[in-house]
C-alpha positions in Angstrom: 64.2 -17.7 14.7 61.7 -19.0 17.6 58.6 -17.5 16.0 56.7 -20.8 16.3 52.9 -20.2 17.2 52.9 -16.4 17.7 50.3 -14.1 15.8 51.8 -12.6 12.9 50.6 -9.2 11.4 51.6 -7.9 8.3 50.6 -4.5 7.0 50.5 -4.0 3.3 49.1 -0.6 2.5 46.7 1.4 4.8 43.6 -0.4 3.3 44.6 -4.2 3.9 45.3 -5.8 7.2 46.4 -9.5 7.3 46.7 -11.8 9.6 48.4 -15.3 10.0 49.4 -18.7 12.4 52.9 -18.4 11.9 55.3 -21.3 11.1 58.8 -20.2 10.1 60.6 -17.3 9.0 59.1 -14.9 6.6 61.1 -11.9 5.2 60.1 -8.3 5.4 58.0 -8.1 2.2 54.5 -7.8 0.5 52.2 -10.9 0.8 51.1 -11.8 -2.7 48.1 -13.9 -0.7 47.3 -16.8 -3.1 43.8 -18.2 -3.2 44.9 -21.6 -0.9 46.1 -21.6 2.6 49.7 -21.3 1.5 51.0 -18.0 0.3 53.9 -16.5 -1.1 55.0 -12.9 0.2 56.5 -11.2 -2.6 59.1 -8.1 -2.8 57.5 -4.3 -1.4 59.2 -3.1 1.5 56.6 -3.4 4.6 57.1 -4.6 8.0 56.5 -7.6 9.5 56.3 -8.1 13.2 54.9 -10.7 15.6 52.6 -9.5 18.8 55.5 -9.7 20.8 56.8 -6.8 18.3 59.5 -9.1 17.2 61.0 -7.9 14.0 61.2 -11.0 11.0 64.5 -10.8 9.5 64.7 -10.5 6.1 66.5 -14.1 4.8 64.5 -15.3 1.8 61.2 -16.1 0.2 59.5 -18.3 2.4 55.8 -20.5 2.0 53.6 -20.4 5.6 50.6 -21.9 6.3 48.1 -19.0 7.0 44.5 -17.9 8.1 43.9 -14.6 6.8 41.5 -12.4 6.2 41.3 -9.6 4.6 40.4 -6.0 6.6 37.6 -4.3 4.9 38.6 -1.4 3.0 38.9 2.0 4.2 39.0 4.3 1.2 35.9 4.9 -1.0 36.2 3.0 -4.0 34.6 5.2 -7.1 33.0 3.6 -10.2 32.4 5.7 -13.1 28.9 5.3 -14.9 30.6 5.6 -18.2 32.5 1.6 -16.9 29.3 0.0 -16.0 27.8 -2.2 -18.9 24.9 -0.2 -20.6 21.5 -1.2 -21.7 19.4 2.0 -23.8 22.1 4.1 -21.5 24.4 6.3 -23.9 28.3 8.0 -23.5 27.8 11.5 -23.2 30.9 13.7 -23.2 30.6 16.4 -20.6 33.5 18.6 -19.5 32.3 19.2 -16.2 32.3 15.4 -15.2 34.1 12.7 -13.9 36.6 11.7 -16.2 34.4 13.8 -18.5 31.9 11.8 -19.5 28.5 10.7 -18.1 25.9 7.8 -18.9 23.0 9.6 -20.3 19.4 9.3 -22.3 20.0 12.0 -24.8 19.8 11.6 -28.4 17.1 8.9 -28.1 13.2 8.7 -28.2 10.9 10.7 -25.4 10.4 9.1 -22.1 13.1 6.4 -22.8 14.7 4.3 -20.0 17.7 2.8 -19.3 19.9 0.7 -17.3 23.3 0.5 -16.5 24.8 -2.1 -14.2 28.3 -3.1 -12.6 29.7 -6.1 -10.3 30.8 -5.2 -6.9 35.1 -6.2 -7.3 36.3 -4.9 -3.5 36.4 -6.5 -0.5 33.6 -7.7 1.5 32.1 -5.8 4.3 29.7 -3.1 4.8 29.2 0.4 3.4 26.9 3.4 1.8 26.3 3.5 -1.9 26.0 6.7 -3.0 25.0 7.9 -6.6 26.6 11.5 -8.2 23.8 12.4 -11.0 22.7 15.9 -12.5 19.4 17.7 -11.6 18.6 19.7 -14.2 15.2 22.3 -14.2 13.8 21.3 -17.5 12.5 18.5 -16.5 11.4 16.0 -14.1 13.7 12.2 -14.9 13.3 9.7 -12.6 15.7 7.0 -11.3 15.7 4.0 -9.0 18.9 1.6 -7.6 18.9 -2.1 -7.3 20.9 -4.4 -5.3 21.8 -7.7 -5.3 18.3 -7.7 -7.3 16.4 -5.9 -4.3 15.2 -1.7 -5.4 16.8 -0.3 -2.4 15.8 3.6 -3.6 13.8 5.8 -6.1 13.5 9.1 -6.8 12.4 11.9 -9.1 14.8 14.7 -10.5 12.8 17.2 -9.1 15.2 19.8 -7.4 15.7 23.5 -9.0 19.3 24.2 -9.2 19.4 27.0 -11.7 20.2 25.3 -14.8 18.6 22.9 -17.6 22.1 21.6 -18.4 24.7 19.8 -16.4 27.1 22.2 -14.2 29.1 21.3 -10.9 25.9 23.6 -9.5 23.7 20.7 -10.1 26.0 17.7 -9.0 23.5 16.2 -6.6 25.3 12.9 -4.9 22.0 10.6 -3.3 22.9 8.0 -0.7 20.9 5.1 -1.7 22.0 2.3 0.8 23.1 3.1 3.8 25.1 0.1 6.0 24.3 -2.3 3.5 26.9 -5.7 3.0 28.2 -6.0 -0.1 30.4 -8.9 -1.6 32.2 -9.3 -4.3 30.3 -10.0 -7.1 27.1 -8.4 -5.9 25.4 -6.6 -9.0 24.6 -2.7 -8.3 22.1 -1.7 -11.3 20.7 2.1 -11.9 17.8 2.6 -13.9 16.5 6.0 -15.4 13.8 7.5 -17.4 14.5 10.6 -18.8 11.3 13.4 -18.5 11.1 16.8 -20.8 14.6 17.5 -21.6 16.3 16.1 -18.5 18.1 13.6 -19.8 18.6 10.7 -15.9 22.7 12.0 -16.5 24.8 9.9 -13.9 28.2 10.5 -13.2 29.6 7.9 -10.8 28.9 5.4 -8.0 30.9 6.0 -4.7 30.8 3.0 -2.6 31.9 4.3 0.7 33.1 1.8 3.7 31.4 2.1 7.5 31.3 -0.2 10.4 28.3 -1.8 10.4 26.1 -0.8 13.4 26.1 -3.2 16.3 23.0 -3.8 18.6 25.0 -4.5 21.7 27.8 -2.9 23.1 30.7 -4.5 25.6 31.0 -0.8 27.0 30.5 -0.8 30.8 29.2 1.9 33.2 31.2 2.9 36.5 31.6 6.3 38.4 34.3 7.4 35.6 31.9 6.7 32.9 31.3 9.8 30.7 28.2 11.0 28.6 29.7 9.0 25.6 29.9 5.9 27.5 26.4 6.3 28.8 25.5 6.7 24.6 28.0 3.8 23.6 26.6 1.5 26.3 23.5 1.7 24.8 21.7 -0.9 22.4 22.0 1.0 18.9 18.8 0.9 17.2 18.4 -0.7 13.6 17.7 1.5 10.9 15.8 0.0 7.3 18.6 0.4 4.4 17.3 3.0 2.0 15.0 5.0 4.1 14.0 8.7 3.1 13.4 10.0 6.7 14.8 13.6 7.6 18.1 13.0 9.7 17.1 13.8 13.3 18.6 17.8 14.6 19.8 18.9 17.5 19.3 22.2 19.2 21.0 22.7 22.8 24.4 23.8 24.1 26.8 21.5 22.9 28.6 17.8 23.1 32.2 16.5 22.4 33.1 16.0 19.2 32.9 12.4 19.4 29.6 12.2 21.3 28.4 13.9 17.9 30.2 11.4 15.9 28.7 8.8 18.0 25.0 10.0 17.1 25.8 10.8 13.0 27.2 7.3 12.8 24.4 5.2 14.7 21.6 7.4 16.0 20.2 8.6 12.8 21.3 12.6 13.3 22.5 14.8 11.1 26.3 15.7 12.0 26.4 19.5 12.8 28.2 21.0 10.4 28.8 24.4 11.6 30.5 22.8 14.6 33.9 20.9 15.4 35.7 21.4 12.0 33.5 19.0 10.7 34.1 20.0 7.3 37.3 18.0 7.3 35.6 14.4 8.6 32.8 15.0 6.2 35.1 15.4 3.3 37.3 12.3 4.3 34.5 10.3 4.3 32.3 11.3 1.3 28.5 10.4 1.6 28.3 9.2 5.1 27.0 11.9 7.0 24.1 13.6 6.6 24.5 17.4 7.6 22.7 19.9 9.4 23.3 23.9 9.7 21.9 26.2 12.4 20.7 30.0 11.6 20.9 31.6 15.4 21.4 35.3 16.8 19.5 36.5 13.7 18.4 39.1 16.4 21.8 40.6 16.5 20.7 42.6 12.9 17.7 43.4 14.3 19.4 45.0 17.4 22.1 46.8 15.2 20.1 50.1 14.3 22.8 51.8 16.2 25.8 50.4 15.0 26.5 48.1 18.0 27.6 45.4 15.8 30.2 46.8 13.7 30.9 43.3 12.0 27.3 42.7 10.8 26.3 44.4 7.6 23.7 47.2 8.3 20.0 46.6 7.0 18.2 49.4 5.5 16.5 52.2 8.2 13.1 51.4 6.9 13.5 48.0 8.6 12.2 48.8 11.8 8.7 50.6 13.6 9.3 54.4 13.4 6.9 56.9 15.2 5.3 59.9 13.0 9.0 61.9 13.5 10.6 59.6 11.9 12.5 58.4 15.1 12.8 54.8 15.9 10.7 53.2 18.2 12.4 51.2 21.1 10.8 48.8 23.8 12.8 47.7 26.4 15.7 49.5 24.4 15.0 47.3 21.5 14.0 48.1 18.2 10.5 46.9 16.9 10.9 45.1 12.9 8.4 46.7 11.2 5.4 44.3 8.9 6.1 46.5 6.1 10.0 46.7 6.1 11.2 45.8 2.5 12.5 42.2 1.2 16.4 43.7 1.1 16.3 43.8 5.1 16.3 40.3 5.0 18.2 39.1 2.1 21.0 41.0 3.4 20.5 38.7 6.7 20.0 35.2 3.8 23.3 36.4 2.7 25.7 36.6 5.6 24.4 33.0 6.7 23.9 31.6 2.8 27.7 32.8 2.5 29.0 31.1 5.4 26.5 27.9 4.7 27.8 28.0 0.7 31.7 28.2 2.1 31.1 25.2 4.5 29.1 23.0 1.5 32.4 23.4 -0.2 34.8 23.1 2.3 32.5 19.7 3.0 32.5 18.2 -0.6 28.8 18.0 -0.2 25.2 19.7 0.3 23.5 20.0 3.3 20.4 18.7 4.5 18.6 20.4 6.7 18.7 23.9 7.3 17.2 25.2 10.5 16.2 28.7 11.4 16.0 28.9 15.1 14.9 32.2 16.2 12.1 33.9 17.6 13.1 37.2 16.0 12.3 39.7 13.7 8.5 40.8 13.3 6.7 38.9 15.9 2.9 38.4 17.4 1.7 41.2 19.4 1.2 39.4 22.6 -0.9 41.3 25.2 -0.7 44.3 22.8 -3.6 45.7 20.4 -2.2 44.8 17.2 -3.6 48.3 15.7 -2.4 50.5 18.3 1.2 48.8 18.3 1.8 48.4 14.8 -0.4 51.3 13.7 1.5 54.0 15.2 4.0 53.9 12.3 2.1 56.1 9.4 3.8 53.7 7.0 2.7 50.6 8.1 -0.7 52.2 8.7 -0.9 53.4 5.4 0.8 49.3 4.4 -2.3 47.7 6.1 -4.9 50.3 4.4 -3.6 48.9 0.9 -2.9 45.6 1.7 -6.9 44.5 1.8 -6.8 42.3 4.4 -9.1 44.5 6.8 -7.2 41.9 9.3 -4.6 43.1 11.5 -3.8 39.1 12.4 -3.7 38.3 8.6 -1.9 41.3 7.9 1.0 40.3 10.5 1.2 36.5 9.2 1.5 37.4 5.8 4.4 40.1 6.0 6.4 37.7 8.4 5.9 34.8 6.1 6.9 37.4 3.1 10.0 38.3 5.7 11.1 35.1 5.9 10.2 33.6 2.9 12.6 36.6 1.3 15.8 35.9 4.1 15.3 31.5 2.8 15.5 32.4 -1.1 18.5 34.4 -0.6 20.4 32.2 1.9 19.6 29.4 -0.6 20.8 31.0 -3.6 24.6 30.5 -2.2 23.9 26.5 -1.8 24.5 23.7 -3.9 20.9 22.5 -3.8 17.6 22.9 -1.5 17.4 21.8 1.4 15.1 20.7 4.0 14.6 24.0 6.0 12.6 24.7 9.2 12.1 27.9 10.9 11.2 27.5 14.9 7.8 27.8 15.7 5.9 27.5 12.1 3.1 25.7 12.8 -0.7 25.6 12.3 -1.1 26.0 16.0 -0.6 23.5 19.2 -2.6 26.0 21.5 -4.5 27.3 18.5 -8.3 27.4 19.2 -7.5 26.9 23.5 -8.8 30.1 23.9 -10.1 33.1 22.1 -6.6 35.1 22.7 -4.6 32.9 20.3 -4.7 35.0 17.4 -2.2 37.3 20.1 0.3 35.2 20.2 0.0 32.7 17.1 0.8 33.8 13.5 -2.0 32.2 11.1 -0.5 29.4 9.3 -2.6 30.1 6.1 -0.2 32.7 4.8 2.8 31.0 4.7 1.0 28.5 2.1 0.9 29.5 -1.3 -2.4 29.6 -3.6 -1.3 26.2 -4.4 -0.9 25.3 -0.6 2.4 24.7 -0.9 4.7 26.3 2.1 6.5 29.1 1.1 8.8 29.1 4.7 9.0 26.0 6.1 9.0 22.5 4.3 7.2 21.3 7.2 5.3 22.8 10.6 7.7 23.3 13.3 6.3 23.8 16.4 7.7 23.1 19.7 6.9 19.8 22.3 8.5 20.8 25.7 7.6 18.5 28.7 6.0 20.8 31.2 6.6 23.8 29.2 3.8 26.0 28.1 1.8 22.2 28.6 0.8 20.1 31.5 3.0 17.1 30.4 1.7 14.0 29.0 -1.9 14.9 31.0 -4.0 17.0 32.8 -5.5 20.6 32.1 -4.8 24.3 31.8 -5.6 25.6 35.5 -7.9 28.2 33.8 -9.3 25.8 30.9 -12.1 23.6 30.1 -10.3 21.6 27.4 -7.0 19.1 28.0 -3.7 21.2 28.3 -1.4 18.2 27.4 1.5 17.4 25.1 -0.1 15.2 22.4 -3.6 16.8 22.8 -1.6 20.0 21.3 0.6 18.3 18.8 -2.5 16.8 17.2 -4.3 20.0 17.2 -1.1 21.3 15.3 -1.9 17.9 12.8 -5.3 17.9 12.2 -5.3 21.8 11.6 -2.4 21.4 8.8 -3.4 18.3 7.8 -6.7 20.3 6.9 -4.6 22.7 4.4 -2.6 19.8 3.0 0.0 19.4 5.0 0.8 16.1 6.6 4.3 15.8 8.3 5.6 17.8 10.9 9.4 18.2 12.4 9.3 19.2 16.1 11.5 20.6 18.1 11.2 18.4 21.5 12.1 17.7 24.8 12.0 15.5 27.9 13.2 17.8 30.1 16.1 19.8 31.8 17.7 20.2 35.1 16.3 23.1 37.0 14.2 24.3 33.9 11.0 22.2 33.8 10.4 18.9 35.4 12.1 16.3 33.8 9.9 13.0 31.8 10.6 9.5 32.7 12.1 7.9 29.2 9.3 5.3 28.9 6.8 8.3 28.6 8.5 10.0 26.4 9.3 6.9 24.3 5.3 6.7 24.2 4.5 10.4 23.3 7.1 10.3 20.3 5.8 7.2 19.2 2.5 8.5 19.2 3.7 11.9 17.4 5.5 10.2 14.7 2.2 7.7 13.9 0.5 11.6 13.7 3.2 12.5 11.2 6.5 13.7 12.4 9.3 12.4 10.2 12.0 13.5 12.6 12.6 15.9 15.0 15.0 18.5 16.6 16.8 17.3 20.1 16.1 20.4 22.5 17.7 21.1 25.5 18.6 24.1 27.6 21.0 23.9 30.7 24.0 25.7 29.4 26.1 26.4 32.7 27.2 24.2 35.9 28.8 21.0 36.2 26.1 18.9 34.3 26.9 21.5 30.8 30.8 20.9 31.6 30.2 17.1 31.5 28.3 17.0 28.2 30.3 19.1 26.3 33.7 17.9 27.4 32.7 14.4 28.0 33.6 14.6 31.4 32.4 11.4 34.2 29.2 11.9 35.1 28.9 8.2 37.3 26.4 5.8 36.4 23.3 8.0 35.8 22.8 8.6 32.4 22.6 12.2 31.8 18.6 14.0 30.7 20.0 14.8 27.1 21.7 11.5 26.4 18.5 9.8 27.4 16.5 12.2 25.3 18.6 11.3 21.9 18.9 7.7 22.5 14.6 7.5 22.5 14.7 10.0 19.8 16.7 7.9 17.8 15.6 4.5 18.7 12.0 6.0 17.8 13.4 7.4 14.6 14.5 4.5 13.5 11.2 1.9 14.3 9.6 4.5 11.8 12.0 4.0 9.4 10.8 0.5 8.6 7.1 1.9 9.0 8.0 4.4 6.1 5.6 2.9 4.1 2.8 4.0 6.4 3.6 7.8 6.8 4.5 8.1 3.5 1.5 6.2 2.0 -1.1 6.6 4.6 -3.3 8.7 5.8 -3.7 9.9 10.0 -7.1 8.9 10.2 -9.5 11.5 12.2 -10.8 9.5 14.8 -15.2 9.6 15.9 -14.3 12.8 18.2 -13.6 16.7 17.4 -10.9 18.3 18.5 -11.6 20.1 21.8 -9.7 23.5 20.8 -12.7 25.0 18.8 -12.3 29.1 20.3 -12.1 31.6 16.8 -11.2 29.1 14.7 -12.6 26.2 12.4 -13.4 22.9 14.1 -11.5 20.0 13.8 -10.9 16.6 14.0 -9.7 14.9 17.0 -7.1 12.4 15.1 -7.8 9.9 18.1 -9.9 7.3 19.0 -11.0 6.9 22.9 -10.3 3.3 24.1 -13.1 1.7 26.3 -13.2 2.6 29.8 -10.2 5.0 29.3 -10.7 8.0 30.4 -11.0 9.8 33.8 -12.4 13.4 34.9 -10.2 16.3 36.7 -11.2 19.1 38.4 -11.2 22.5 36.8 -12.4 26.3 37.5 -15.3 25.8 35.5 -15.9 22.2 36.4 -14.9 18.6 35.9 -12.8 18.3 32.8 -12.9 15.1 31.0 -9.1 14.0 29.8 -7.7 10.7 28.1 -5.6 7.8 30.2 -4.5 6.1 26.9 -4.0 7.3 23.4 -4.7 5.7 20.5 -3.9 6.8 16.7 -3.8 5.2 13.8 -3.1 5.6 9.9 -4.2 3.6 6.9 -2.6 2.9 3.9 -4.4 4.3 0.8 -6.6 2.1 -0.6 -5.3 -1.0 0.9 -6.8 -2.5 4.2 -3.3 -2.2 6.0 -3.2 0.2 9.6 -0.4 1.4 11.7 -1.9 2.3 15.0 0.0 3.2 18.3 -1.5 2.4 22.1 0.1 4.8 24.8 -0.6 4.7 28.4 0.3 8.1 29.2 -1.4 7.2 33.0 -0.9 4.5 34.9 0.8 1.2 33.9 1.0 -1.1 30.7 -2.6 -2.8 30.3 -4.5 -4.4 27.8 -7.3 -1.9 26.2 -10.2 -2.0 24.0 -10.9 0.5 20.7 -12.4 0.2 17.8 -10.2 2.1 15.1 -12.7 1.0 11.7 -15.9 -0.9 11.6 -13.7 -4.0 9.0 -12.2 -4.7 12.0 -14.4 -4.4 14.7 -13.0 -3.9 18.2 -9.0 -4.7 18.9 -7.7 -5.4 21.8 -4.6 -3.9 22.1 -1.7 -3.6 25.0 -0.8 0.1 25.9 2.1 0.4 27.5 4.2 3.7 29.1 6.5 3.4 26.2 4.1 3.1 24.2 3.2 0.1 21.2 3.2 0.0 17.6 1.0 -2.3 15.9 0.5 -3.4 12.3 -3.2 -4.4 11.4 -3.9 -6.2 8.0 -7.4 -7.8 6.9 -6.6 -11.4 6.1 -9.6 -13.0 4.7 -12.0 -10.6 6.5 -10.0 -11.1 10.0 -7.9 -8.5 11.1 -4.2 -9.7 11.6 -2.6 -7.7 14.6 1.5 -7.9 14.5 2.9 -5.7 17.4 6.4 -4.1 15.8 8.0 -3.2 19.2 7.8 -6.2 21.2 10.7 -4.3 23.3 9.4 -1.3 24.4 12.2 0.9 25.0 14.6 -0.8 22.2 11.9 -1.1 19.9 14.4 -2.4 16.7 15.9 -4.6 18.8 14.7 -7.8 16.5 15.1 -5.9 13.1 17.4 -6.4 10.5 18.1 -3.0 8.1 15.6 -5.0 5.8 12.8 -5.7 8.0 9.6 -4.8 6.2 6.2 -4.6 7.5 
């Protein structure tokens, strides 16, 4: 055979690739690959051809020189905890795990802790290390994970999932490293310390392969190019292994399955799971996606007094605004929900959605992430309408508000809808494996709160969906929305009937400082940069700048909002049709969210640790409500005046915010020019360190300040503005 030279493949398995130089014949068989550059291939039936697709005939061991290399592996590879040598750690026989038996901290001494370790034995390359473990109620265990002698995660057992022993209900599997290398021989260690009862139980390690991301792609853009070459052509931005950031949401009218695949695997979103049949890739690839679930057309039960929805289950007829005969009172031809309907209204709703949420968690293998509530429905703000006169024309809920003691109509609204709500969460949750992250659309202390003396009209008050405790009772986080142009003036100017700045960030901080003032510090936005035909469309530098600036305020992730649903540019995006070499508004939109999300995942420390500090200024949205906080500080010479209706109205050119690490003389503070172009400003953030010059730029910079023997030390992070990991590793620390 006249083989000589040609590229020689031989497949052994789906998990192993080889390849070789060959010299001679080789017969079809296994290679038995011995640890020198000669190897033997031994007897399983495989094929071996060249690249030429030449068969090798089958005539006899054979020795060839070779330069292989091993594929990394494509399955998961799953390590028990009861294999992994032990140190305090104890077997624990337990019928509903793993083999049936766990590595636990039962039967010894309170507040013990243990360690159990194991040596990475597969092949090298890159992957997710997720841990199974049980999160039991009784009481609060904590754990951490090491790697190759670096703690790449901690965490505390802190979830309620209905039972103070171990069940499959309260199997929680945590990815701990996500795209980390591993080699073989690399030690994976798990430490726990049991709390009250709960015991640090761990089932198994699933070390779970994935392409590690790439920061440059060889995809090239031409008049064919579709929406997912537009996203593949893209730098990818750099994430920090181990991070505890929400995974990013989406909320617009669809992509191609593998534009969403695209964004789950390198964009730092959560893959839909409601969409696609995603249930299968999830479940094929255990641990690697984080997932996501939409509650929409919720208004659908609202609008079913009469039956018009056969399929829905029918809520009860006290649910909605009745006059004094009893009859139903419509607007529009739409039923009003009523403040006092009862809890079952909406638990029947948390039940049709928890039911088809609990199916997909199984169908998936594992829990979901976020949960988010998108609807405007329900009980809602009375708008231009006297709360009293529309509400109160029901004798019941007259005769509700009389006994309620609120003496409030506002109060009395916000507190039944958060009730409402609250009631249709618990329920949905009771049919999922664990709790997760859940938003509803539009919870927020207020972004035009305070604007004017009308807000109470259209803003529900953000102190009743706290508890006594201040802990929220709806949404894990405020929610409210950041639109370019919408119900704003962009990234500057004023309201045409205002005294006060009307823009984007002035709003979000309101929104901040206001929660921030009841103890709540993130937020998770629903934004946007724009859409064709809707609202006029951001340039991507100043929207890079404006998230930068909302996540130093506090948002640990966001919700990708878009809204052209029809026409060519829709058909395109959701069947990956060409689209030429414009990249299309959304694709732009989730490569800055993304790129943004990820530069704050290496500045973790700070959100997580620090505090948004207030700034010398108040807030100017001070109508019917408390006084706040500006949570900015005004750079030197930075600042120009407008005309308004009531007079010159003073608004910002660059924004400046900054957090401080408690107790420690560290800062994270971000410089946006959101007018004019990059330049160099002035601002003094904290009297240790005096003024900073600083460079703010359209896509806004990121700056790390440290006192170093009583100088401050200014490190910018983003030294490429619109690819702002672009010189990070996933272990880049600041």
């Amino acid at each position: 055979m006249k083989l000589l030279n040609n590229l020689l493949t031989v497949v052994y398995s789906p998990a192993v690739l080889l390849s070789a130089a060959f010299l001679g014949a080789v017969p079809t068989s296994a290679a038995n690959l011995a640890p020198t550059n000669t190897s033997r291939i031994a007897n399983s039936p495989i094929t071996i051809k060249d690249t030429k697709n030449n068969s090798v005939q089958n005539d006899g061991l054979k020795k060839f020189p070779t330069n292989i290399k091993l594929a990394q592996a494509t399955t998961t590879i799953i390590i028990e905890a009861e294999s992994m040598t032990r140190s305090v750690y104890r077997l624990e026989s337990i019928a509903a795990a793993s083999g049936g038996r766990v590595i636990s901290l039962a039967g010894g001494s309170a507040s013990e802790t243990g360690t159990a370790t194991t040596s990475f034995n597969g092949t090298a390359g890159t992957y997710n290390v997720v841990v199974g473990y049980y999160d039991e109620n009784d009481g609060v265990a904590s754990m951490s994970v090491k790697i190759k002698g670096n703690q790449v995660d901690s965490w505390s057992l802190n979830q309620q999932l209905g039972s103070n022993y171990v069940t499959t209900g309260n199997l929680v599997e945590r990815t701990v490293a996500t795209g980390i290398t591993l080699n073989p021989g690399d030690v994976i260690e798990i430490q726990g310390t049991d709390n009250k009862g709960e015991y640090a139980r761990v089932d198994y390690i699933n070390i779970v392969p994935t392409a590690a991301p790439t920061t440059s792609s060889s995809t090239s853009i031409n008049s064919q190019s579709t929406p997912l070459d537009h996203l593949r052509a893209a730098p990818k931005p750099v994430f920090k292994q181990g991070n505890t950031l929400l995974p990013l949401g989406q909320a617009h009218c669809g992509l191609s399955k593998e534009t969403y695949l695209e964004l789950s695997n390198y964009w730092g979103y959560g893959l839909p799971i409601q969409t696609n049949d995603f249930t299968t890739v999830v479940r094929a690839n255990p641990g690697r996606y984080k997932l996501t679930a939409g509650v929409g057309g919720v208004y659908r039960f609202y609008d079913n007094y009469d039956g018009r929805y056969p399929e829905l289950p029918k809520l009860p007829p006290n649910t909605w605004l009745r006059d004094n005969n009893g009859n139903i009172i419509l607007v529009g031809g739409r039923p009003i929900v009523s403040p006092a309907a009862p809890n079952e209204a909406f638990q029947i709703i948390g039940d049709y959605y928890g039911q088809q949420l609990g199916q997909l968690e199984t169908s998936a293998g594992q829990p979901i992430d976020i949960v988010a509530n998108e609807g405007e429905t329900g009980l809602w703000v009375p708008g231009d309408n006297d709360p009293e006169q529309y509400y109160g024309r029901d004798p019941v809920v007259k005769t509700d508000f009389n006994n309620s003691g609120l003496g409030d109509w506002f109060a009395y609204l916000a507190r039944n809808k958060a009730r409402q709500e609250g009631a249709l969460k618990e329920r949905l949750f009771s049919h999922l494996q664990s709790r997760p992250t859940y938003l509803w659309y539009q919870e927020q202390y207020g972004t035009e709160r305070g604007r004017w003396a009308g807000w109470p009209w259209y803003i529900f008050m953000y102190e009743y969906f706290l508890d006594p405790s201040q802990k929220p009772t709806v949404s894990n986080y405020t929610a409210p929305e950041m639109y370019h142009n919408f119900h704003n003036s962009g990234w500057t100017g004023i309201h045409y009937n205002s005294t006060v700045p009307w823009d984007a960030l002035t709003q979000a901080l309101n929104n901040m400082s206001g929660a921030i003032s009841l103890g709540q510090k993130f937020a998770y936005p629903w934004v946007s940069m724009g859409s064709e035909g809707e609202v006029p469309i951001s340039e991507p530098d100043r929207f890079m700048g404006m998230m930068k600036s909302y996540y130093t305020a506090g948002a640990i992730g966001s919700v990708s909002a878009y809204f052209v649903c029809s026409g060519p540019i829709w058909e395109s995006l959701y069947h990956n049709k060409p689209v030429g070499t414009t990249t299309p508004t959304l694709i732009q939109q989730l490569q800055v969210q993304g790129y943004v999300h990820a530069l704050f995942s290496h500045l973790e420390d700070y959100l997580r640790n620090g505090d948004l500090l207030p700034g010398p200024n108040l807030h100017p949205y001070k109508s019917s409500t408390k006084i706040l906080p500006a949570m900015e500080f005004t750079a030197e010479n930075e600042t120009q005046q407008v005309a308004g209706l009531w007079g010159p109205v003073t608004i910002p050119k660059v924004r400046v915010l900054a957090r401080k690490i408690v107790g420690e003389d560290r800062w994270l503070v971000s410089a946006w020019a959101n007018v004019g172009e990059d330049r160099d400003i002035r601002v003094k953030i904290d009297n240790k360190l005096g003024t900073l010059t600083l460079r703010a730029r359209k896509a806004g910079s990121v700056y790390v300040v440290k006192l170093v023997n009583g100088l401050p030390q200014i490190t910018l992070i983003d030294s490429d503005a619109m690819n702002p990991t672009k010189n990070m590793t996933t272990s880049t620390v600041f």
